[in-house]
N, C-alpha and C positions, 0 to 999 in steps of 0.2 A: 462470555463472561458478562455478570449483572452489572453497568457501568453505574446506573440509579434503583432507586424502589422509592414510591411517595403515594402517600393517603391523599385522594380530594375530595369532597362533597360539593355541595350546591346549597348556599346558603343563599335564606329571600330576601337579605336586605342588600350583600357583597357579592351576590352571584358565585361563579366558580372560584375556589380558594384552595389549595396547596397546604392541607392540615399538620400536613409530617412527610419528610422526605430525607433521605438519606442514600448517599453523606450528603451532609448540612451546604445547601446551595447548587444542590446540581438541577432543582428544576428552576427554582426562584431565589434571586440572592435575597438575605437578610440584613437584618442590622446587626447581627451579630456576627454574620461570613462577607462584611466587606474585602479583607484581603486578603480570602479564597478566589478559584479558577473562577470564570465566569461558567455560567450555568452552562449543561451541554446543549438544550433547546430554547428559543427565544417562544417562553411562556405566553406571551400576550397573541404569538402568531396560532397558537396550536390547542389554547383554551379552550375553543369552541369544539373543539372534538372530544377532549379530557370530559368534561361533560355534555355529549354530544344531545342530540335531535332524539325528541321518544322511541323513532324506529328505530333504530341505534340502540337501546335497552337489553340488557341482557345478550347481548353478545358479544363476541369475541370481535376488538377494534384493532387495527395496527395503523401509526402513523409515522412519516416517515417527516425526519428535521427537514425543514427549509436548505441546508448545505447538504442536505443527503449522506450524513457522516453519520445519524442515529436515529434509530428506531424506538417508537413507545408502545410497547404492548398495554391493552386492558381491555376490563371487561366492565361496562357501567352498568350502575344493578340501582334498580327504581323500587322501593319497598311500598305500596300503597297503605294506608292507615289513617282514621282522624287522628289520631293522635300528633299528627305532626302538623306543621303549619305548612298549607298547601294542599294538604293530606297524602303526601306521599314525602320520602326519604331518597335523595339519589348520593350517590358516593360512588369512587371509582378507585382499584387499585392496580397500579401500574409498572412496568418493569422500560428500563431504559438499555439497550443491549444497540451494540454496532452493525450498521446496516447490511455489512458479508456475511453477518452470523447467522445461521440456517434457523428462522423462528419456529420452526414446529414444537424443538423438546421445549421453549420457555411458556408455551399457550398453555399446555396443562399448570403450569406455576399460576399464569394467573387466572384459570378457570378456577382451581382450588381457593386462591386468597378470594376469590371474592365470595364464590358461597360459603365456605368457613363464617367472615364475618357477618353476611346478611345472614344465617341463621342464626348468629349469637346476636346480631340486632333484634331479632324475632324471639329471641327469650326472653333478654334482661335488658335490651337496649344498649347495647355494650358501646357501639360509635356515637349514637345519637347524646349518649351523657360521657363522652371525654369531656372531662375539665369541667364537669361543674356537678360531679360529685367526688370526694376525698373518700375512695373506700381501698386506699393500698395497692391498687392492683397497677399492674404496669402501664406505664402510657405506650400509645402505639407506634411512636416513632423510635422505642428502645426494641419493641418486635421488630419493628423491620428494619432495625439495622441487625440485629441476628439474623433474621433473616436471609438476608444479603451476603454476609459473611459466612456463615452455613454451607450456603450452595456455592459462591465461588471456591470455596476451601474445600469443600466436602460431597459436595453434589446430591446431600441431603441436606432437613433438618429436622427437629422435630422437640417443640415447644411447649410446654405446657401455659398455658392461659388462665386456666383457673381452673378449680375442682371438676366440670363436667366439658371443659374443651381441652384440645391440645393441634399445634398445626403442624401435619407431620406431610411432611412433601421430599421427594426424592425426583435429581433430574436426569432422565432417561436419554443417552445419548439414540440420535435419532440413524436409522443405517434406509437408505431406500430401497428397496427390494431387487433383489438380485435379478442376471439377467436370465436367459434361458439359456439352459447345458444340454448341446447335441452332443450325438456320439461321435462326432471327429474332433471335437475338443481336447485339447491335452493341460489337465489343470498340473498347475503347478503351485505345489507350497512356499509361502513366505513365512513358515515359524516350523519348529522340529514338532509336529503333529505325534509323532510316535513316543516323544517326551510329556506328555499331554495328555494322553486319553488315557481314559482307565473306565476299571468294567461296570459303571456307572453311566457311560458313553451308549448314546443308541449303537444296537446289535447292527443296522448298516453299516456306519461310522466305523465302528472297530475293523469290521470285516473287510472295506476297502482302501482305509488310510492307510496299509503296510504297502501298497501297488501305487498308491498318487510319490510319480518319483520326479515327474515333470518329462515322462518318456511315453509312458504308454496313455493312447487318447481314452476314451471315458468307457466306449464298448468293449476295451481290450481289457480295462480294469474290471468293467462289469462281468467279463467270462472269466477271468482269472480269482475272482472272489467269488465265483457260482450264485451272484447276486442279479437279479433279474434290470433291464439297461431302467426302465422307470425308477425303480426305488437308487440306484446308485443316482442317475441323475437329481431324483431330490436329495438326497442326502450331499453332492454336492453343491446345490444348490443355499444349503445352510450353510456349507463353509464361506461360497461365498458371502452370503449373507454378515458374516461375524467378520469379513476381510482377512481368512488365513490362506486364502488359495486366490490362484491367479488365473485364466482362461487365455491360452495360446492356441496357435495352430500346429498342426503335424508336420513335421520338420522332413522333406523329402530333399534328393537329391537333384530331383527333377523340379523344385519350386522355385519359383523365382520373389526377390525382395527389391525394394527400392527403397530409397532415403527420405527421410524427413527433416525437415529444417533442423532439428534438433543436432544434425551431422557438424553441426559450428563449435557446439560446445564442447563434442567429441575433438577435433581438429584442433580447437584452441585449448584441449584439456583442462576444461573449466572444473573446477570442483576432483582433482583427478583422477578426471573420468576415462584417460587412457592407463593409470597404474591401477584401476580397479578391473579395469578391463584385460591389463595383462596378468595378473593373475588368477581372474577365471577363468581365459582360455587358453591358457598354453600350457603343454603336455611338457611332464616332469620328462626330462632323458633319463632313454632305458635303461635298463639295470641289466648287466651279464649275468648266467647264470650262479658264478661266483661270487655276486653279491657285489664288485667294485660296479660302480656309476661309470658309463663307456662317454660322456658327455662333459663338457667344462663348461655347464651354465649351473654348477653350484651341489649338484647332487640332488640324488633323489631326495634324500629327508631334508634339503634347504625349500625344494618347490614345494612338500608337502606343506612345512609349515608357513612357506606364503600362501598358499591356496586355503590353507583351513583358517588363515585372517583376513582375507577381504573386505572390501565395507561391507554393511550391511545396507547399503542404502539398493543393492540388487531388490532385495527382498526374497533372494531364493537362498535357501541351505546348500554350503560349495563343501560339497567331498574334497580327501586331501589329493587324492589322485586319482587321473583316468584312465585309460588304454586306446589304444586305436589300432586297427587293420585296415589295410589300403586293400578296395575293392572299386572294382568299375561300377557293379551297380545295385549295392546296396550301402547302406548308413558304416562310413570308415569310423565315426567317433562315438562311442555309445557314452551315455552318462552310467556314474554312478548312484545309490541311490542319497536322493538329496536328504534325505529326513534321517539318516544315521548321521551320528555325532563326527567332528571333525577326527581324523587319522591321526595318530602321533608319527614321529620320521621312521619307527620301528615297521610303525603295520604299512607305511608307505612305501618300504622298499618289500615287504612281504608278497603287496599287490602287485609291485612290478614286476618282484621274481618269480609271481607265479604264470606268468602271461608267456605265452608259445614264444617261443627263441626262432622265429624268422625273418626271416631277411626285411620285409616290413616295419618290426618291431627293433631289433637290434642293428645297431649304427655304431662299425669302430669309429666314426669322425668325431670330432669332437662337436658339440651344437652350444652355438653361444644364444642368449638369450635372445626372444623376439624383440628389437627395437621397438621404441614410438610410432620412427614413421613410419614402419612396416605394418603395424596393427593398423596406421591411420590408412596406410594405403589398400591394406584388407576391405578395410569397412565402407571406402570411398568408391568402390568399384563395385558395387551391386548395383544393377538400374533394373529399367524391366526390361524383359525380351531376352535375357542372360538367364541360365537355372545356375544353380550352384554348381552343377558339376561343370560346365559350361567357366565357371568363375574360377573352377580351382586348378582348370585345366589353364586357364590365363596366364596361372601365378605362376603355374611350373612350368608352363614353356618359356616364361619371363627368368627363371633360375631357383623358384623360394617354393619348396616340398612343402603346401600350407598344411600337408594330413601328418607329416611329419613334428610340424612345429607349432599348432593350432589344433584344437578340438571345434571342428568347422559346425558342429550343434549349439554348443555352448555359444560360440558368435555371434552365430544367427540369434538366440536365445537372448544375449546379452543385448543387442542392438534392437531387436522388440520389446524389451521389457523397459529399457532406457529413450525408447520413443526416438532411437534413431533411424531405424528400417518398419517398414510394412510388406504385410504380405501383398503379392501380386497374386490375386487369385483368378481359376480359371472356368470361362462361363460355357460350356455351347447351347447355340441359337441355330434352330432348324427353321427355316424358313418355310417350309411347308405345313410343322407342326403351328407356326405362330398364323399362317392365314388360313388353319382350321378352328383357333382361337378367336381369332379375330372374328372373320362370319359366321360363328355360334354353331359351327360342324363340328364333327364328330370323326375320329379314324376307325371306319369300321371295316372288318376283315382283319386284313395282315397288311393292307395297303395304305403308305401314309400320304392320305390328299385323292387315293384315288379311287373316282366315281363319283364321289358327294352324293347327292341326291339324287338324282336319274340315275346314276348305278343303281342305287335302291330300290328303285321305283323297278327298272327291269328287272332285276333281281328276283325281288316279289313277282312278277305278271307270271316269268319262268316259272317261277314253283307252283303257282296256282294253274297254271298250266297243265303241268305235268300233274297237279293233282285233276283235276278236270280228266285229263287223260286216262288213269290210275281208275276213277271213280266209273267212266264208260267201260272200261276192260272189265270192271267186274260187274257190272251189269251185262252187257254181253255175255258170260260167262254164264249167269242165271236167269235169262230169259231168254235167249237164241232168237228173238225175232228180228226176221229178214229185211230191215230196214236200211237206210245208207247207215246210218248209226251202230248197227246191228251187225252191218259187213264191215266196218269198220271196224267193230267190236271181233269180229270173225279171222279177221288178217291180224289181228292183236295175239288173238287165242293161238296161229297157225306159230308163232315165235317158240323156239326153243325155251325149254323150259329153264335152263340157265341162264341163260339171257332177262328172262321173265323175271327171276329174280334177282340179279343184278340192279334192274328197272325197279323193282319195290325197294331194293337198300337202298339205290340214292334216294328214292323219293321219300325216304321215310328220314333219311339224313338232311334232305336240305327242309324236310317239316320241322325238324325239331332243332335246325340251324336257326330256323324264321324265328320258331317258339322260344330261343333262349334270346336271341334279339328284341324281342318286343316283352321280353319280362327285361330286361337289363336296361331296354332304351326307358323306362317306366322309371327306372332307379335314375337313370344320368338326368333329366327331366328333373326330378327330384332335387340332385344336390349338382352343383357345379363341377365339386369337387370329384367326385366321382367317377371324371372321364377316362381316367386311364386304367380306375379299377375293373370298368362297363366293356373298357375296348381288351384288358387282357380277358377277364372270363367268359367273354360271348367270343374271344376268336379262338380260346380254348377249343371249347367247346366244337368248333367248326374245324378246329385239325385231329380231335379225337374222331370225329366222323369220317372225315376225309381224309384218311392213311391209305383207303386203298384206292381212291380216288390217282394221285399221282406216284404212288411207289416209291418204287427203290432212288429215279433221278429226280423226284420231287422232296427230295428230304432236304437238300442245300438253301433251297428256296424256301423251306418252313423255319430252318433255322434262321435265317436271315427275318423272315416276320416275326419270330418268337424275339427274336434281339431287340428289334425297332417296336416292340411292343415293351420292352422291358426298359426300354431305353428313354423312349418318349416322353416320358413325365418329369425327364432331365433336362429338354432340349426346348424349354423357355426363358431362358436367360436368368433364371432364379437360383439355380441347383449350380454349386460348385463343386468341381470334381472333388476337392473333398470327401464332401456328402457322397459322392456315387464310390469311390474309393473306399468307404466304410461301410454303408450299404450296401452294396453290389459285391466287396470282398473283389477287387477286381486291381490293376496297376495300370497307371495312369496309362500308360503303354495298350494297356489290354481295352481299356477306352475307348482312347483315339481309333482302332481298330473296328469295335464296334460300333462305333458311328460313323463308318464307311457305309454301314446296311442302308442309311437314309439316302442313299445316292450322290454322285458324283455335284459339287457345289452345293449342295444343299446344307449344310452343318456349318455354320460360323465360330470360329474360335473367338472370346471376348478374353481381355487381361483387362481387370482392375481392380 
């Protein structure tokens, strides 16, 4: 908000002077605002800036009050000219705004005011003759109190000045550019997005807002709208941009969370932040199929309609009801979808009575509400080194069914988006793979670490070798002379001719081993990045050759190279299972497993 606005010039006989400002006294008191506030800036400290040093002309100035409580935007503009005394014109037009206010949307305000007026100075002289000619027209300190009031009220404004000006300015709320959307992200809306859009909307937009439910991560949106993962991630990328969507992580049973200080104001239910919390996550009691509620915490359509009034200080859309199925090892509490409108108590027992009648789901006991301290004790019991399933296993050997009485997604959900839990995420680090990073090597083959260079170096001698070999045998072949080279050549020829060729397949398999290694090591050379693309298609290459090299009991060992090839560009400490989890289409479980291929100690597990 505009706290000031004030006209100054440079005058040769007064120096810097304060021509109009507005409201009256907020740069310099008057004689006519003595029992007005005192000004917001002590003018005499900050003058030298208001019309600053020639390098200083024409550009964008910010100055900050001596108590650091306000800010003075301007831009001081030097008109050159004989016509003036000096031969140049300086004035400045400035805006006074509170030092936490984010100055970027007010700079255009005063980039605009100040060439508006140096070009109406450049017609008619329009500042240069305030007050010393009577031709009607408005004085400038009645502009810029519209001004001022305009954009605080309106966030435009737009003036007319005289027959051939008008100052029309509009203040553009500033957004800083979103961050970047992988595909393990799982956005979530904070406004009904499906209330919203209409076919005006970019054709991405429309096509993947009906999937963003706050369930499914961004690639699962991306194949379910048959929209390709780049365009859905930009198109997510504008929501976030405009603040209607939130970016979380994938909600497993195997992750683990920890607290953040924020857990106090949970405890102390400041702002009540445990009755907003009990009615986003607790599960309506089920409905028999007869339609009575088997539960005495109020009935289905009483939870409905606490759950579809929440705060909103969530920021996510709360369906009026959930379901759950207790399972050991997949997701017990699925959400509804967030961006449909709240349930009435009608369609909320319709939802429960359409949900499988097992033993699970329906409970003749009666379920009284989730208390305070039980949610507090929920949410107080995540550390690291504990997964959820690990947490809820806690509660129920402790006496309290949490899949029963809690939707353990939403929880978790509710305690990330309320800054009281983080994720603990998980890193691994191959020790082998980092000190082939480190000494600027390479993993070539199927081997990780192993050889380095002198493997190489032998590698190659071998194959030139056997080419050397190869090259004598078929010269012998077509000259027959009786030399040692020759008889050499001669005990060559006496081999079985299957044998013989067997001896031309490899040799022609590790020439063209050599030959896609020295086009590939040309590429890694090249880009850094490219080490893991260089080590799978050159080691390709070198198992499509060599299939009949080791057979039928070489196949366990090729798979175990094909793994630690697919694996490796994960196992720098950078890449969280997550990421491998979405890419690799794999379960965490399935993982940990294939990163036994790197060998026994070698693979570190990181949590943070």
């Amino acid at each position: 908000m505009i706290q000031g606005i004030f006209y100054a010039r440079f005058l040769p006989q007064e120096g810097t002077k304060v021509v109009a400002q507005s409201p009256p006294g907020c740069i310099v008191a008057t004689e006519f605002t003595p029992h007005l506030k005192p000004p917001l800036v002590d003018f005499d400290i900050v003058q030298e800036y208001i019309i600053p040093r020639k390098a200083f002309f024409n550009r964008f100035v910010t100055v900050n009050s001596p108590d650091g409580k306000h800010s003075i935007l301007g831009f001081p503009v030097s008109i050159p000219h004989e016509r003036y005394h000096r031969n140049e014109f300086i004035f400045n037009f400035g805006l006074v705004i509170e030092s936490d206010v984010d100055h970027i949307p007010y700079e255009r305000l005063v980039r605009r005011l100040a060439v508006t007026f140096a070009e109406m100075e450049r017609q008619n002289g329009y500042l240069s003759t305030e007050g010393l000619i009577n031709d009607g027209r408005r004085p400038i300190g009645s502009l810029l109190e519209i001004v001022k009031e305009d954009l605080n009220n309106y966030g435009e404004c737009m003036i007319p000045i005289d027959e051939a000006n008008t100052i029309n300015m509009k203040l553009f709320p500033y957004h800083a550019p979103p961050p970047p959307v992988h595909g393990w992200h799982v956005p979530v809306p904070k406004t009904k997005l499906s209330e919203i859009v209409d076919s005006t909307w970019d054709l991405t937009l429309q096509r993947i807002i009906p999937h963003v439910d706050g369930v499914n991560d961004v690639r699962r949106i991306a194949w379910l709208a048959d929209v390709s993962l780049p365009l859905t991630q930009c198109a997510l990328q504008h929501l976030l941009y405009y603040d209607t969507v939130l970016l979380l992580d994938m909600f497993f049973f195997g992750s683990c969370y920890a607290l953040r200080p924020g857990i106090h104001d949970f405890v102390a239910n400041r702002g009540s932040l445990v009755d907003e919390c009990a009615a986003y996550v607790c599960i309506s009691p089920p409905v028999l199929p007869g339609g009575s509620s088997s539960g005495g915490g109020g009935g289905s359509a009483k939870k409905s309609a606490s759950s579809s009034t929440i705060a909103t200080g969530l920021g996510i859309n709360v369906p009026a009801t959930s379901s759950t199925t207790t399972s050991t090892s997949t997701s017990t509490s699925q959400f509804l979808d967030p961006t449909s409108s709240s349930s009435t108590a009608a369609a909320g027992e319709g939802s429960a009575a359409s949900r499988p009648t097992t033993s699970s789901t329906i409970s003749t006991a009666p379920q009284a509400p989730v208390s305070h301290y039980q949610l507090i004790k929920l949410m107080t019991t995540f550390c690291v080194g504990r997964s959820v399933m690990e947490w809820v296993r806690l509660h129920q050997e402790a006496g309290f069914d949490v899949l029963r009485h809690v939707d353990t997604r939403r929880l978790v959900q509710f305690g990330v988006v309320k800054g009281l839990l983080y994720r603990v995420h998980k890193y691994g680090v191959s020790k082998s793979y980092l000190t082939l990073l480190a000494t600027g090597r390479r993993a070539g083959g199927g081997d990780m670490g192993g050889g380095g260079k002198k493997a190489r170096e032998e590698k190659a001698k071998a194959i030139q070798d056997d080419k050397g070999k190869q090259e004598q045998k078929q010269k012998g072949k077509s000259t027959g002379k009786a030399t040692d080279a020759g008889n050499e050549q001669d005990r060559q020829s006496n081999i079985d001719d299957d044998d013989n060729g067997l001896e031309m397949k490899i040799s022609r398999r590790r020439m063209s081993r050599l030959r896609v290694q020295d086009i590939y090591a040309d590429e890694y050379l090249g880009d850094d990045n490219n080490d893991e693309e260089y080590v799978d298609r050159a080691t390709d290459e070198e198992q499509d050759g060599g299939e009949d090299d080791d057979g039928e009991g070489g196949e366990e060992v090729e798979d175990e190279a094909k793994t630690r090839r697919r694996m490796q560009r994960y196992v720098d400490g950078r890449h969280a299972f997550d990421q491998i989890i979405t890419e690799q289409n794999v379960t965490d479980a399935e993982i940990m497993r294939k990163l036994k291929c790197f060998g026994t100690n070698d693979v570190a597990i990181l949590y943070r």
